[in-house]
mmCIF file of the N, C-alpha and C atoms, coordinates in Angstrom:
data_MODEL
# 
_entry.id   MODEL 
# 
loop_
_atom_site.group_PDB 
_atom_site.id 
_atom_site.type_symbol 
_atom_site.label_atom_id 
_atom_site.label_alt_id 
_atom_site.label_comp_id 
_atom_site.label_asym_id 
_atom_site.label_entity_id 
_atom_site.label_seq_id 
_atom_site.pdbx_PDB_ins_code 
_atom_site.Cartn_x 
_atom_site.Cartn_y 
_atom_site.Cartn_z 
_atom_site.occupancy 
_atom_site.B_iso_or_equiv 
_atom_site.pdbx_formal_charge 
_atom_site.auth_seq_id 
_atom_site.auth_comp_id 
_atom_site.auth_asym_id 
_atom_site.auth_atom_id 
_atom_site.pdbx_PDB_model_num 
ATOM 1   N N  . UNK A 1 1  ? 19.999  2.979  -15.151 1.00 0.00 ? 1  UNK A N  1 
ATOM 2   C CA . UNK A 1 1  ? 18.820  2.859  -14.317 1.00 0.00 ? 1  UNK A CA 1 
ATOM 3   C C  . UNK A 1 1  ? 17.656  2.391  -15.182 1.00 0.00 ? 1  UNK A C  1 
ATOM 4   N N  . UNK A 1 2  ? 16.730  1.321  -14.717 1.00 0.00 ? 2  UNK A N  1 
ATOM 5   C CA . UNK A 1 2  ? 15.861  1.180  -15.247 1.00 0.00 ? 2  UNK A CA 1 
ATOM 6   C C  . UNK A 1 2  ? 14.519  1.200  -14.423 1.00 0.00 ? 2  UNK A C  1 
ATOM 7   N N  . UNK A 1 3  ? 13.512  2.257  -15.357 1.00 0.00 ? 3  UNK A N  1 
ATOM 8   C CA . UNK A 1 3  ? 12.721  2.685  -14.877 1.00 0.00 ? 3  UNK A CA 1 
ATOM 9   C C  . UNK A 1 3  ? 11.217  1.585  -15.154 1.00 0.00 ? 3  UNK A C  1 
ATOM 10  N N  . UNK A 1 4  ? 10.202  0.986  -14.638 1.00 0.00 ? 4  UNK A N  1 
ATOM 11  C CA . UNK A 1 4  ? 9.142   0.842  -15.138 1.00 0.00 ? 4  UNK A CA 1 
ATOM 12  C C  . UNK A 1 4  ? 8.184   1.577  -15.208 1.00 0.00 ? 4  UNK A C  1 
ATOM 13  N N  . UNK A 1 5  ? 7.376   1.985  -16.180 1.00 0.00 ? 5  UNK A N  1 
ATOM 14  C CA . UNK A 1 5  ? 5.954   3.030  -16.272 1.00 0.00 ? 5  UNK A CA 1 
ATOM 15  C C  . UNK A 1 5  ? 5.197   2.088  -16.564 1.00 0.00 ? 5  UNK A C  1 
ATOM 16  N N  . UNK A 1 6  ? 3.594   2.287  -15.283 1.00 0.00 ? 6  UNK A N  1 
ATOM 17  C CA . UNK A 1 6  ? 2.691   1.735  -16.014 1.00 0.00 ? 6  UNK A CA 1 
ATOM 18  C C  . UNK A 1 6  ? 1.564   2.675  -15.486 1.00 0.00 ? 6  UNK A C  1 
ATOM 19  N N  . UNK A 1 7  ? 0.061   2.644  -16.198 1.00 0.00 ? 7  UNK A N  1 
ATOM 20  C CA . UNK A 1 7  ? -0.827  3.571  -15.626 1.00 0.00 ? 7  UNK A CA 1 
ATOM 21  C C  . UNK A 1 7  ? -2.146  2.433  -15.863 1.00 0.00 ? 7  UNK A C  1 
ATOM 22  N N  . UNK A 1 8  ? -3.183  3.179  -15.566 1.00 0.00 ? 8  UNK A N  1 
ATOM 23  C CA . UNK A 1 8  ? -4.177  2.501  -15.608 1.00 0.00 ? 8  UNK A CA 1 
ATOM 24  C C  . UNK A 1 8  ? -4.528  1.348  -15.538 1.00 0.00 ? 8  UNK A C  1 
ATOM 25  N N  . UNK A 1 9  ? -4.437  1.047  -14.184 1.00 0.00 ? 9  UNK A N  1 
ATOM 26  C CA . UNK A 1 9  ? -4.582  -0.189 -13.805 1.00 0.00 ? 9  UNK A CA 1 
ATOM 27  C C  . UNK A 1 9  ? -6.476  -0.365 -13.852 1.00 0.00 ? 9  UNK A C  1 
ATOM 28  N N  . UNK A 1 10 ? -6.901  0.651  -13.159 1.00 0.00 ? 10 UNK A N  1 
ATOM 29  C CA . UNK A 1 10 ? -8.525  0.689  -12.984 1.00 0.00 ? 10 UNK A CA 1 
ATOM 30  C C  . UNK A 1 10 ? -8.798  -0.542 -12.132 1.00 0.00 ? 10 UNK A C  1 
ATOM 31  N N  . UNK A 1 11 ? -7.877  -1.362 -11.243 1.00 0.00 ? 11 UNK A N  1 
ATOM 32  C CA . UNK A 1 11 ? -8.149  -2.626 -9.950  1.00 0.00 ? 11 UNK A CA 1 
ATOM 33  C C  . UNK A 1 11 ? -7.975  -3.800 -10.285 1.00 0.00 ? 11 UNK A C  1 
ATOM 34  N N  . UNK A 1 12 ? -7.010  -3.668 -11.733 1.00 0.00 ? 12 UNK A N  1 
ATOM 35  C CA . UNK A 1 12 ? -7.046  -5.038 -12.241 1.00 0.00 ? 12 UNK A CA 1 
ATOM 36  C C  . UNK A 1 12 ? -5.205  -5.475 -11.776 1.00 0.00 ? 12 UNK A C  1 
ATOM 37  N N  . UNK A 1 13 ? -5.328  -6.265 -10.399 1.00 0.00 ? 13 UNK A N  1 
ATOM 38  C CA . UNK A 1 13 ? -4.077  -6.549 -9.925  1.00 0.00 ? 13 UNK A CA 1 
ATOM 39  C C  . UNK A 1 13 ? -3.340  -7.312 -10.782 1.00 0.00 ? 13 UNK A C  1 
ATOM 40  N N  . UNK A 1 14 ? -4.186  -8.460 -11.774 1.00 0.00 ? 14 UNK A N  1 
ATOM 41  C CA . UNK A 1 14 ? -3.373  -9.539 -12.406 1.00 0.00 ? 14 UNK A CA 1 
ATOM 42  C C  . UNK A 1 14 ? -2.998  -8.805 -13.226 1.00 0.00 ? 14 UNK A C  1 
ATOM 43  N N  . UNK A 1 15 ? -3.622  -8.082 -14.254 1.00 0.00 ? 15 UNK A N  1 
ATOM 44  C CA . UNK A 1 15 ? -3.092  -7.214 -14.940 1.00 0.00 ? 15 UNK A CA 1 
ATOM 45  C C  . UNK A 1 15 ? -1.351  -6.539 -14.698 1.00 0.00 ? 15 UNK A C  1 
ATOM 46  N N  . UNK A 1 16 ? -1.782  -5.756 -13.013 1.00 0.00 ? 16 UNK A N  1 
ATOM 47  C CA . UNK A 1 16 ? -0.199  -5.106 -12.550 1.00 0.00 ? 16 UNK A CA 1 
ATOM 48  C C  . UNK A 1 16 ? 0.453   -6.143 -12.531 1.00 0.00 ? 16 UNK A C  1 
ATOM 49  N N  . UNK A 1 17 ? 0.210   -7.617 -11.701 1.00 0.00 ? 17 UNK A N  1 
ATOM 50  C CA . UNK A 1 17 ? 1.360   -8.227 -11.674 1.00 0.00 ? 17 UNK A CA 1 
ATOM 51  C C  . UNK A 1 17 ? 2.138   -8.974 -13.088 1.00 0.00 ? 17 UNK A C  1 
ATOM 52  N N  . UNK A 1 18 ? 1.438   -8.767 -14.173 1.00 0.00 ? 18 UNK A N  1 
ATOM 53  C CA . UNK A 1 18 ? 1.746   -9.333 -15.372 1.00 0.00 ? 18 UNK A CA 1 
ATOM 54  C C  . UNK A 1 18 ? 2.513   -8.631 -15.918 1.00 0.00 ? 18 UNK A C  1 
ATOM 55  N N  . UNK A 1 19 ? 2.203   -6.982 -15.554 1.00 0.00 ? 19 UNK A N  1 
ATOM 56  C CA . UNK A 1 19 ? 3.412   -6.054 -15.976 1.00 0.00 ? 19 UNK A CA 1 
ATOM 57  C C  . UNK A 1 19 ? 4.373   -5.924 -15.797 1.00 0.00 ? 19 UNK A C  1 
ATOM 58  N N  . UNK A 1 20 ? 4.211   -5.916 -13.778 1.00 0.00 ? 20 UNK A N  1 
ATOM 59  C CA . UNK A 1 20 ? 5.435   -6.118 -13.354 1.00 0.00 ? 20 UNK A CA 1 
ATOM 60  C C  . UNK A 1 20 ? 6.523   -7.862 -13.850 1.00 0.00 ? 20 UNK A C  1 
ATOM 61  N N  . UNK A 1 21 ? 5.544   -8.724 -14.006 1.00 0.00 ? 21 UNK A N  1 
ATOM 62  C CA . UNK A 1 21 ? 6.751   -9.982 -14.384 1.00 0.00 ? 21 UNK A CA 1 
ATOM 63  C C  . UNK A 1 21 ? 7.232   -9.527 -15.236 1.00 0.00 ? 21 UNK A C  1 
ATOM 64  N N  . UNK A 1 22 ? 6.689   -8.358 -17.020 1.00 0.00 ? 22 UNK A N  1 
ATOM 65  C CA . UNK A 1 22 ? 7.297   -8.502 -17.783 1.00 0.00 ? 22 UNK A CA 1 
ATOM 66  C C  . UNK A 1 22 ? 8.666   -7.329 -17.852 1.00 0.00 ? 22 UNK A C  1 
ATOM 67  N N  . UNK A 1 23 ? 8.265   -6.455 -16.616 1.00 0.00 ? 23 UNK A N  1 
ATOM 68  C CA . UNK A 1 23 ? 8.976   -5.564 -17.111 1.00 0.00 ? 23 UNK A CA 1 
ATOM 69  C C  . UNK A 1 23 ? 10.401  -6.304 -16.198 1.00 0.00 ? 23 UNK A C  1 
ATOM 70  N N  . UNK A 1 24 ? 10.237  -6.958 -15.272 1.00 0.00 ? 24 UNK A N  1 
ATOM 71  C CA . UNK A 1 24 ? 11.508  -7.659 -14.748 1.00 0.00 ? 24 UNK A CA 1 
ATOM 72  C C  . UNK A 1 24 ? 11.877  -6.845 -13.778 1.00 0.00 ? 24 UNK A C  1 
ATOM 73  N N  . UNK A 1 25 ? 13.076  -6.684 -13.142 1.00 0.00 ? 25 UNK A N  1 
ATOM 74  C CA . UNK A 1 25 ? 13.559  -6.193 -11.947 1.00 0.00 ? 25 UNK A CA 1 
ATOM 75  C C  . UNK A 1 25 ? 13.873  -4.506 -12.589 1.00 0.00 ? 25 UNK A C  1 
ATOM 76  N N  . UNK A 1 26 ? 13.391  -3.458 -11.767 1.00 0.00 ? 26 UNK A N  1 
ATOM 77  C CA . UNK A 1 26 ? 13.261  -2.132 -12.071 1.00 0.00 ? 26 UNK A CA 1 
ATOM 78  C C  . UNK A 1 26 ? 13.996  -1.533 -10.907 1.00 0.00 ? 26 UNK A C  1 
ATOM 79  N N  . UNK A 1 27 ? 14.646  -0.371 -11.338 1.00 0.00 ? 27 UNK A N  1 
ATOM 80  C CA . UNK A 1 27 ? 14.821  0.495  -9.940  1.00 0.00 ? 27 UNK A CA 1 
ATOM 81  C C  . UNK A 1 27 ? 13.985  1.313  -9.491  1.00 0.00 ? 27 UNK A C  1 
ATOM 82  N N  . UNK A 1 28 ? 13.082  1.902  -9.967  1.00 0.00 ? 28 UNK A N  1 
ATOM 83  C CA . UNK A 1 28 ? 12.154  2.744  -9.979  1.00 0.00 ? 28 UNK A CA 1 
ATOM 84  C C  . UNK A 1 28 ? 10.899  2.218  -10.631 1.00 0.00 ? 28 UNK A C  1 
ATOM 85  N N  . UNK A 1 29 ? 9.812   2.137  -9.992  1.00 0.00 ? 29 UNK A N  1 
ATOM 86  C CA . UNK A 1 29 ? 8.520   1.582  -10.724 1.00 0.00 ? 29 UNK A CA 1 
ATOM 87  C C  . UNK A 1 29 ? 7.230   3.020  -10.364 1.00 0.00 ? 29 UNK A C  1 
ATOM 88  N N  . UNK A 1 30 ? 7.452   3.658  -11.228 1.00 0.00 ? 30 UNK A N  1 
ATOM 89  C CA . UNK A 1 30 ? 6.176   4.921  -11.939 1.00 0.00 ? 30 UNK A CA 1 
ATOM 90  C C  . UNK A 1 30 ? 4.623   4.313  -12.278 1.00 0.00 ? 30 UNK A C  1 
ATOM 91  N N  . UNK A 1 31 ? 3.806   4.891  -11.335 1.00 0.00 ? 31 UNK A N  1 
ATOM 92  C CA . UNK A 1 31 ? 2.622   4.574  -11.582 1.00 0.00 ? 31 UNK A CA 1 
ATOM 93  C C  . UNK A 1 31 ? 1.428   5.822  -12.523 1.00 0.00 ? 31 UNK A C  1 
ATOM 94  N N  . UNK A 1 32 ? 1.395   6.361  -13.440 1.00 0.00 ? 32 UNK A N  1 
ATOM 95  C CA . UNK A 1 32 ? 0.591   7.627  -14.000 1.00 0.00 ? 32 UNK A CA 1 
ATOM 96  C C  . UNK A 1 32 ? -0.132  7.711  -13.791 1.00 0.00 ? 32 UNK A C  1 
ATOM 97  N N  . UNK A 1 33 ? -1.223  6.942  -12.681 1.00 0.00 ? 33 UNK A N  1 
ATOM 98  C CA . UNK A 1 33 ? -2.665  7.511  -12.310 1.00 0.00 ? 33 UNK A CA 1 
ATOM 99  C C  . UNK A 1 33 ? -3.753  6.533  -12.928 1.00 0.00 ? 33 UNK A C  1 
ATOM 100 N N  . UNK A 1 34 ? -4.403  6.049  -11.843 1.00 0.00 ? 34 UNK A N  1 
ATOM 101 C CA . UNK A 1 34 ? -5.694  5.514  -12.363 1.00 0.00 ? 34 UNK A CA 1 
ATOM 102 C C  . UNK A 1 34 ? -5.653  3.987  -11.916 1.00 0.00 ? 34 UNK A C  1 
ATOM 103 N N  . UNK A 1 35 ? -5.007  3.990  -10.755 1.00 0.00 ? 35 UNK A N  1 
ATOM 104 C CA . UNK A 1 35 ? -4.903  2.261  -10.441 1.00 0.00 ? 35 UNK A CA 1 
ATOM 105 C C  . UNK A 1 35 ? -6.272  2.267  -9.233  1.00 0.00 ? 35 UNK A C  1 
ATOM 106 N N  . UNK A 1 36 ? -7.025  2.730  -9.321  1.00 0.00 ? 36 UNK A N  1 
ATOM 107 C CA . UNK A 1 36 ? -8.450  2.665  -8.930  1.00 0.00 ? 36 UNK A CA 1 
ATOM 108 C C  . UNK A 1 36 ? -9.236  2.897  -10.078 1.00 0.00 ? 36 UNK A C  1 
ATOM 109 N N  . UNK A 1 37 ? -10.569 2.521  -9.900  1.00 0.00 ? 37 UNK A N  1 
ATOM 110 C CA . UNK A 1 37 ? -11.947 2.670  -11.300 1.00 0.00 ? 37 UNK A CA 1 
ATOM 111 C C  . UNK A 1 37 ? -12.925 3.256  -10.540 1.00 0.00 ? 37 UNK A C  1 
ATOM 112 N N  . UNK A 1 38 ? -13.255 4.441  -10.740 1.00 0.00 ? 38 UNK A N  1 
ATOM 113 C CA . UNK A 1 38 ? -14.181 4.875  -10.329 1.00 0.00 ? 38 UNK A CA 1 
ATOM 114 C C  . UNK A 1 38 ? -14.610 5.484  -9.053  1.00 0.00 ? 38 UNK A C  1 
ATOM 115 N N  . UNK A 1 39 ? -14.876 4.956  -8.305  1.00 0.00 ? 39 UNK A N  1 
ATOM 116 C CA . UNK A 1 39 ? -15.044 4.639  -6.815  1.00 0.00 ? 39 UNK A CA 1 
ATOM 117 C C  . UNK A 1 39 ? -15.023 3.345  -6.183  1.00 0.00 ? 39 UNK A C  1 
ATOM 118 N N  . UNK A 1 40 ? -14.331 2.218  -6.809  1.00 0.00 ? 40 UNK A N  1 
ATOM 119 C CA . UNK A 1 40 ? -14.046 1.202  -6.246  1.00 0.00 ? 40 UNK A CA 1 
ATOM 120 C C  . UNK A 1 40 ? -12.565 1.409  -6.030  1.00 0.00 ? 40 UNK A C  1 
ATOM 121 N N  . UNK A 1 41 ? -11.873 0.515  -4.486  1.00 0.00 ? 41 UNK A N  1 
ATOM 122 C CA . UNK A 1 41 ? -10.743 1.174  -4.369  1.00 0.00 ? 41 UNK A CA 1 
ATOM 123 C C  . UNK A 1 41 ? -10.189 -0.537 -4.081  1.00 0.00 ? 41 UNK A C  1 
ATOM 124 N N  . UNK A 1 42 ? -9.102  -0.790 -4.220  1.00 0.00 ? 42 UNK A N  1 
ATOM 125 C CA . UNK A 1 42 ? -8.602  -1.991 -4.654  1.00 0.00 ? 42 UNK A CA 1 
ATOM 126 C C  . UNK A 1 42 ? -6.845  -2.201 -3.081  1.00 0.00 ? 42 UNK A C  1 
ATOM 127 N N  . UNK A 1 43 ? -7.342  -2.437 -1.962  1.00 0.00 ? 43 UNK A N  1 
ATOM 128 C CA . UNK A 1 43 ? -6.607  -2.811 -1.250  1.00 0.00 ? 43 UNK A CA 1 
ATOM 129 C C  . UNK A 1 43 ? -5.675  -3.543 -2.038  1.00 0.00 ? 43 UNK A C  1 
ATOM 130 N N  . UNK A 1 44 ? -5.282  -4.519 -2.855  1.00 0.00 ? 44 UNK A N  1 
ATOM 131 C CA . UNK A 1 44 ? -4.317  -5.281 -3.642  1.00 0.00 ? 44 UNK A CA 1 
ATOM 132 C C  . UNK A 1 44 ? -3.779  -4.556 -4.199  1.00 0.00 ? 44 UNK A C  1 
ATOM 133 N N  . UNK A 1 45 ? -4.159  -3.352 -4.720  1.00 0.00 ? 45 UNK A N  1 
ATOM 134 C CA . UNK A 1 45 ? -3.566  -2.852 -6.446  1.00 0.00 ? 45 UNK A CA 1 
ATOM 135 C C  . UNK A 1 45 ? -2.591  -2.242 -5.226  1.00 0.00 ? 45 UNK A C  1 
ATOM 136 N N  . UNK A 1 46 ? -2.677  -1.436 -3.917  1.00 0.00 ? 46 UNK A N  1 
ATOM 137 C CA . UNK A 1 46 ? -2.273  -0.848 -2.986  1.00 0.00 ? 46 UNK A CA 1 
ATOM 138 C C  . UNK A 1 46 ? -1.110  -1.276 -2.681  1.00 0.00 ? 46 UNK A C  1 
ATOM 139 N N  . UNK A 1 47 ? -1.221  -2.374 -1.938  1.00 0.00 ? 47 UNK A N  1 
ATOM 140 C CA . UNK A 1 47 ? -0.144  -3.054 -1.215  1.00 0.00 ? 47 UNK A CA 1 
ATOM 141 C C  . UNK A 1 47 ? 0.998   -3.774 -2.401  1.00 0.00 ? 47 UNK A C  1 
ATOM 142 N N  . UNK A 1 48 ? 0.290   -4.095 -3.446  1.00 0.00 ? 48 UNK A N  1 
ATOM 143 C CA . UNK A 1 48 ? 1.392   -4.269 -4.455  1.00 0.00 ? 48 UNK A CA 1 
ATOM 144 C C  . UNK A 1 48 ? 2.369   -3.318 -5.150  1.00 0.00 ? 48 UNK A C  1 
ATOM 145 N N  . UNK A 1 49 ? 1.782   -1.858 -5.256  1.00 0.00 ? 49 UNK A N  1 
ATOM 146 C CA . UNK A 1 49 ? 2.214   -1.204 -5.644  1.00 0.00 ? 49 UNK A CA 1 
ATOM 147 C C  . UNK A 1 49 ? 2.893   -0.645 -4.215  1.00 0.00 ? 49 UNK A C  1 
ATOM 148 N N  . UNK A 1 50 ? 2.731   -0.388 -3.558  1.00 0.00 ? 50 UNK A N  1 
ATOM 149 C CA . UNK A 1 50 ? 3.748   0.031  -1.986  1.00 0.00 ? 50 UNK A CA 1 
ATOM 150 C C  . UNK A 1 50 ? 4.997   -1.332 -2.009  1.00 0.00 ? 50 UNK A C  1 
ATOM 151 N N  . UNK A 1 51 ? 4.561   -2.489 -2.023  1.00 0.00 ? 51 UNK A N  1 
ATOM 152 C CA . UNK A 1 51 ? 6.011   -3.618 -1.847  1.00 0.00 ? 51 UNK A CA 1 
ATOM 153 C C  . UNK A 1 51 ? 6.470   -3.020 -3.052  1.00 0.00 ? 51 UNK A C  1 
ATOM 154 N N  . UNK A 1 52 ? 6.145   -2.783 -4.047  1.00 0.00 ? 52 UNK A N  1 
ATOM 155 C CA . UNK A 1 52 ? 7.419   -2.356 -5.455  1.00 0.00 ? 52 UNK A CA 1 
ATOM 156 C C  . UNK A 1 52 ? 8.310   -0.987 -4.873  1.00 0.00 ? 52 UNK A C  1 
ATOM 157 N N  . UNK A 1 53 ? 7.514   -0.456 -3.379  1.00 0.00 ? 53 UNK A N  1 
ATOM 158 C CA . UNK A 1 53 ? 8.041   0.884  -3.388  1.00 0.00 ? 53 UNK A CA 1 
ATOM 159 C C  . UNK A 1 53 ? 7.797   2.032  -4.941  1.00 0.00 ? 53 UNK A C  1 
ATOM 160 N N  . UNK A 1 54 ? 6.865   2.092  -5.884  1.00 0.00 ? 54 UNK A N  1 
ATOM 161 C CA . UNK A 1 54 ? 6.334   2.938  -6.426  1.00 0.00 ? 54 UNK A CA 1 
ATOM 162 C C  . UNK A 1 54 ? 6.139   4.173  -6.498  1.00 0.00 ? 54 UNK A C  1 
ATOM 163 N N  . UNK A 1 55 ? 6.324   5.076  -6.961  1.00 0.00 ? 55 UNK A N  1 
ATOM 164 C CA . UNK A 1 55 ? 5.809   6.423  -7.016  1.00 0.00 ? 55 UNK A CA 1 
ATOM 165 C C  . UNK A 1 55 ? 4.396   6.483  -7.670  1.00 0.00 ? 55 UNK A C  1 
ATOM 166 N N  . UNK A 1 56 ? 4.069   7.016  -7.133  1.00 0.00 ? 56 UNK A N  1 
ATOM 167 C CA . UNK A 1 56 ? 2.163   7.164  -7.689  1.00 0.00 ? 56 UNK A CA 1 
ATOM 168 C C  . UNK A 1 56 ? 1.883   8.745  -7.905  1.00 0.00 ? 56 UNK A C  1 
ATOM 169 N N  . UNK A 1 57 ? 1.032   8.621  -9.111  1.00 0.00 ? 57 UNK A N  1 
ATOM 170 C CA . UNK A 1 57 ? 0.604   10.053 -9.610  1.00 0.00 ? 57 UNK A CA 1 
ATOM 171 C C  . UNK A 1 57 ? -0.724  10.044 -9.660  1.00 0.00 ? 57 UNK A C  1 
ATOM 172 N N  . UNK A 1 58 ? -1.506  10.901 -8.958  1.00 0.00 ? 58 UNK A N  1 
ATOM 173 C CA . UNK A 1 58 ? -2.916  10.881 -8.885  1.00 0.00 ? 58 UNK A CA 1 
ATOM 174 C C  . UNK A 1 58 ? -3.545  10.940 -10.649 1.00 0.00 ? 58 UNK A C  1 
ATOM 175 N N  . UNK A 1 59 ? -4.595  10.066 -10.467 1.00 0.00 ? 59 UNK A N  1 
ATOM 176 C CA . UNK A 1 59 ? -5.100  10.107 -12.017 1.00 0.00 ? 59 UNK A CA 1 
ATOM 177 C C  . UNK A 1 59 ? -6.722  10.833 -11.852 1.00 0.00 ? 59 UNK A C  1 
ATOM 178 N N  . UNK A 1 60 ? -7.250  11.007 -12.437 1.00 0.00 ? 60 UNK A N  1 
ATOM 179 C CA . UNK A 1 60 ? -8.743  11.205 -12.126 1.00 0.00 ? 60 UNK A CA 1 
ATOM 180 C C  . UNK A 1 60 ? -9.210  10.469 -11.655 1.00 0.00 ? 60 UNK A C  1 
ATOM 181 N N  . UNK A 1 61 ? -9.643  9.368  -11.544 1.00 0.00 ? 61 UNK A N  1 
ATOM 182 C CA . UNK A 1 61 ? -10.147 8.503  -10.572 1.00 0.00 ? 61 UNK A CA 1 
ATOM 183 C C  . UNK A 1 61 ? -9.789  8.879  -9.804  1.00 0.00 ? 61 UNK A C  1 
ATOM 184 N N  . UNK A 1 62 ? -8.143  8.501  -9.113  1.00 0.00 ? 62 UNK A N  1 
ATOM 185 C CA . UNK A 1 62 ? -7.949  8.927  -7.568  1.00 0.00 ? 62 UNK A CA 1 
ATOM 186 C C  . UNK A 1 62 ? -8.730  10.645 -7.179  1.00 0.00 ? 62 UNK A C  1 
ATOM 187 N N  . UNK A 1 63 ? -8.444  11.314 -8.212  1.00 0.00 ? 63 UNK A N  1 
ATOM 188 C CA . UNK A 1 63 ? -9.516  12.437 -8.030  1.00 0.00 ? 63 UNK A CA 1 
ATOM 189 C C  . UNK A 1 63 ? -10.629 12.898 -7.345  1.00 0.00 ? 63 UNK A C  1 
ATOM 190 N N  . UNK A 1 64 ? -11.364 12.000 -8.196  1.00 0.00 ? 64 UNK A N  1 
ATOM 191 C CA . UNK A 1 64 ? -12.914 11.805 -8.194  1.00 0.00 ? 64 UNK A CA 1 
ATOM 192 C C  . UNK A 1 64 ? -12.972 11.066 -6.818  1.00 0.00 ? 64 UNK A C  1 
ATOM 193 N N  . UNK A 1 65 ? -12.406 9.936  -6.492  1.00 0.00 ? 65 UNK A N  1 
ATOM 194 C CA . UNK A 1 65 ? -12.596 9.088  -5.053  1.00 0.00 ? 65 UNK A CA 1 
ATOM 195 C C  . UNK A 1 65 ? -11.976 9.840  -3.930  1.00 0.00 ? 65 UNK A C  1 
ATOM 196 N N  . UNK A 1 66 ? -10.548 10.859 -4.068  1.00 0.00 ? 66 UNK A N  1 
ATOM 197 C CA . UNK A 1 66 ? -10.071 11.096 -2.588  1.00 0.00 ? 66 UNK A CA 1 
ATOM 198 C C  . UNK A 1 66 ? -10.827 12.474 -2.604  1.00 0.00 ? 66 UNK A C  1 
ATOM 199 N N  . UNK A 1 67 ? -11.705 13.344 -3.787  1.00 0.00 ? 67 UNK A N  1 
ATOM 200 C CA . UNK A 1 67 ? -12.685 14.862 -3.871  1.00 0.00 ? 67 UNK A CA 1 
ATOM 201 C C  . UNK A 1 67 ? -13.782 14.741 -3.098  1.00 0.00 ? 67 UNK A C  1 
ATOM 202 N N  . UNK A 1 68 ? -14.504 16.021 -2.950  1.00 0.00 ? 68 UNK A N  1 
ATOM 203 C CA . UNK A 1 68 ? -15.718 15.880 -2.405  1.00 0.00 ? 68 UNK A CA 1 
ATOM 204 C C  . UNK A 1 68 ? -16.294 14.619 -2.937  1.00 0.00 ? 68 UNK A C  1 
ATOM 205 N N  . UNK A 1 69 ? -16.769 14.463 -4.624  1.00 0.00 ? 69 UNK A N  1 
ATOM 206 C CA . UNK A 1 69 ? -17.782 13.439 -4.504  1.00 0.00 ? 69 UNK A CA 1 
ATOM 207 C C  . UNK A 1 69 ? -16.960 12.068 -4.381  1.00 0.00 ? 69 UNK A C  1 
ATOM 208 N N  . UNK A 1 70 ? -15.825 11.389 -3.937  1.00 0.00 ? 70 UNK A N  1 
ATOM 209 C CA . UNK A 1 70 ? -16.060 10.570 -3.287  1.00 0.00 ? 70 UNK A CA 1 
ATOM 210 C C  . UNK A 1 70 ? -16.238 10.083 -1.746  1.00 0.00 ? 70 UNK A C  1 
ATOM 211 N N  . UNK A 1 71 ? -16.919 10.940 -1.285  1.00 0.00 ? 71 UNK A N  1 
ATOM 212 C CA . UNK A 1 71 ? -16.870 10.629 0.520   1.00 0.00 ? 71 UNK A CA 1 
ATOM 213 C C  . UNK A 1 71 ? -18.019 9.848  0.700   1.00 0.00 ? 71 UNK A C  1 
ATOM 214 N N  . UNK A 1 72 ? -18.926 9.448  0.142   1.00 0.00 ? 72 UNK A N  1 
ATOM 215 C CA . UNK A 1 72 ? -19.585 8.962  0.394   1.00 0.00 ? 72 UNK A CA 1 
ATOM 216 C C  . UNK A 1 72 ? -18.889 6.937  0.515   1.00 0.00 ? 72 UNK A C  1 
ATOM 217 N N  . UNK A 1 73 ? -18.214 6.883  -1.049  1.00 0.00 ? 73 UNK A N  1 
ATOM 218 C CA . UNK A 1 73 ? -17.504 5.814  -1.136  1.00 0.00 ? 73 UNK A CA 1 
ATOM 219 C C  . UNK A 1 73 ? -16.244 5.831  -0.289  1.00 0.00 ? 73 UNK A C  1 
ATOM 220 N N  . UNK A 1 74 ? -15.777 6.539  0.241   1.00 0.00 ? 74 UNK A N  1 
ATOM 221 C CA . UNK A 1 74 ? -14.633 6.512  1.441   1.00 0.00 ? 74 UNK A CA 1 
ATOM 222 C C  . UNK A 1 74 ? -15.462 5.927  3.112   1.00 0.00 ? 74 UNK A C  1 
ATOM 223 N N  . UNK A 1 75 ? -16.215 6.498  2.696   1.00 0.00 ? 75 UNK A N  1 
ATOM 224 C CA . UNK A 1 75 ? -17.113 6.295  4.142   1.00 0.00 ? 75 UNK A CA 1 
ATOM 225 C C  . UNK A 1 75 ? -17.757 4.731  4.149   1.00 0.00 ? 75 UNK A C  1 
ATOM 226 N N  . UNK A 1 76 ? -17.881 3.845  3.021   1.00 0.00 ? 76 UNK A N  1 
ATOM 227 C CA . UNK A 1 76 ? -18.563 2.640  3.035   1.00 0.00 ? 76 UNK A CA 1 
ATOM 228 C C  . UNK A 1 76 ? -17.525 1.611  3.609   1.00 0.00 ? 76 UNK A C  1 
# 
């Protein structure tokens, strides 16, 4: 089985998709948290990482954005 790990994306999709070309065809693609920055939330980093079928691990960012203080940025 081959697994891909990658983390910290912080919304940079070209980034993921550069990983994903290098890591090649995976059975499992592991995300460790942090494919959002801050309170900016990245519809792309999303849907790319859902078509890989991914497992995702909340990082602090996702934290900080799905916690109390991000409702304000959920709400925009």
């Amino acid at each position: 089985m081959k697994v891909g790990i990658i983390s910290d994306l912080h919304c940079n999709s070209a980034g993921l998709a550069r990983a994903c070309e290098i890591m090649g065809d995976v059975d499992e693609l592991i995300c460790l948290g942090d494919s959002i920055w801050e309170y900016r939330f990245s519809n792309a980093i999303v849907r790319m990482l859902r078509e890989r079928g991914a497992h995702t691990i909340l990082g602090n960012h996702e934290e900080g954005f799905f916690g109390p203080q991000g409702a304000r940025a959920r709400a925009a």
